[in-house]
N, C-alpha and C positions, 0 to 999 in steps of 0.2 A: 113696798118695803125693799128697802135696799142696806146688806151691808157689807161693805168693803176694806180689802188693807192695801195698800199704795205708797208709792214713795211720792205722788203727785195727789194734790187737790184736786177738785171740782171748778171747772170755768166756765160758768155762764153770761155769753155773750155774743149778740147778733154781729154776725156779716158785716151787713151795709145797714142796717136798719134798727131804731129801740123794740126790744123783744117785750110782748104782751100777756097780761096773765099766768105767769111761772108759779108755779106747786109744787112744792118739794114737803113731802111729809114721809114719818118714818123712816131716818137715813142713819146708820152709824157709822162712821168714818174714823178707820184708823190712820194714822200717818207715818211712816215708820221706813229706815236705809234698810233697803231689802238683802239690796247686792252689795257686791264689791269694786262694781265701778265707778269713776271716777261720777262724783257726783252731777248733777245736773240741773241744778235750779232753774226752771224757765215752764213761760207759757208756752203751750204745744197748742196751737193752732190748724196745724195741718188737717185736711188740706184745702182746708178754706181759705186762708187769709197772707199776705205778706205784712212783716216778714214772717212765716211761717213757725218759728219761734225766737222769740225773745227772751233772754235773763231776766227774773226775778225770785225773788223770793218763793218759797212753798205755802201758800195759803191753805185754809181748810176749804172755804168756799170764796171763789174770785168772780168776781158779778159786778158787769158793766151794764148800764143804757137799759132797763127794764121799769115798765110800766104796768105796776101790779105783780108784786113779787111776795110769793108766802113761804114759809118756811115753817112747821110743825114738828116739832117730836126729832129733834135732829143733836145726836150727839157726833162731836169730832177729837181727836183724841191726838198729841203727836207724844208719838211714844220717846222714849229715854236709850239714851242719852240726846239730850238735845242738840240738833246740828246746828248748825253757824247760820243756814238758811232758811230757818224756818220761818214762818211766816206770824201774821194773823188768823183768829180763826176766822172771823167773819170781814174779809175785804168788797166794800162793797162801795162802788161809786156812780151818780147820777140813777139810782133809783127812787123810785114815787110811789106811791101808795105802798111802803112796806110792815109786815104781820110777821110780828117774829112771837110763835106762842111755845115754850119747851125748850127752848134751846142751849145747851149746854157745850160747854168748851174746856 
């Protein structure tokens, strides 16, 4: 069980490799400008990968390259007032075998 508040989503994605059998069940995720800095839209990577962050959008859940990916009982929430960057909730590209059972956005 996991629940969280964050100005950043969730990014699911292998290294160098497609990542196997991913479960994520019981997640509520708020999305929400915490602070007052200068915003920062971007994957944070660190400190696996170059470039270590990239510009984009705020997703709920960001998921690359997975082979066997479940998701259960998962609520994601971006709170108000809506910023300019937010995302999708579910960004999800090059997965296979996907189980989406509960999922609300």
């Amino acid at each position: 069980n996991i629940i969280a508040k964050g100005e950043q989503g969730i990014i699911v994605r292998g290294n160098i490799s497609i990542l196997q059998n991913i479960h994520f069940e019981n997640i509520s995720l708020v999305i929400n400008r915490w602070s007052n800095v200068t915003e920062h839209p971007s994957h944070d990577y660190r400190p696996s990968q170059e470039p270590q962050m990239s510009w984009a959008e705020v997703d709920g859940i960001f998921a690359l390259d997975i082979n066997e990916f479940y998701l259960q009982n998962i609520n994601i929430e971006f709170n108000q007032p809506k910023q300019y960057y937010y995302g999708q909730c579910l960004n999800l590209s090059n997965i296979t075998q996907m189980v989406k059972v509960n999922v609300q956005c």
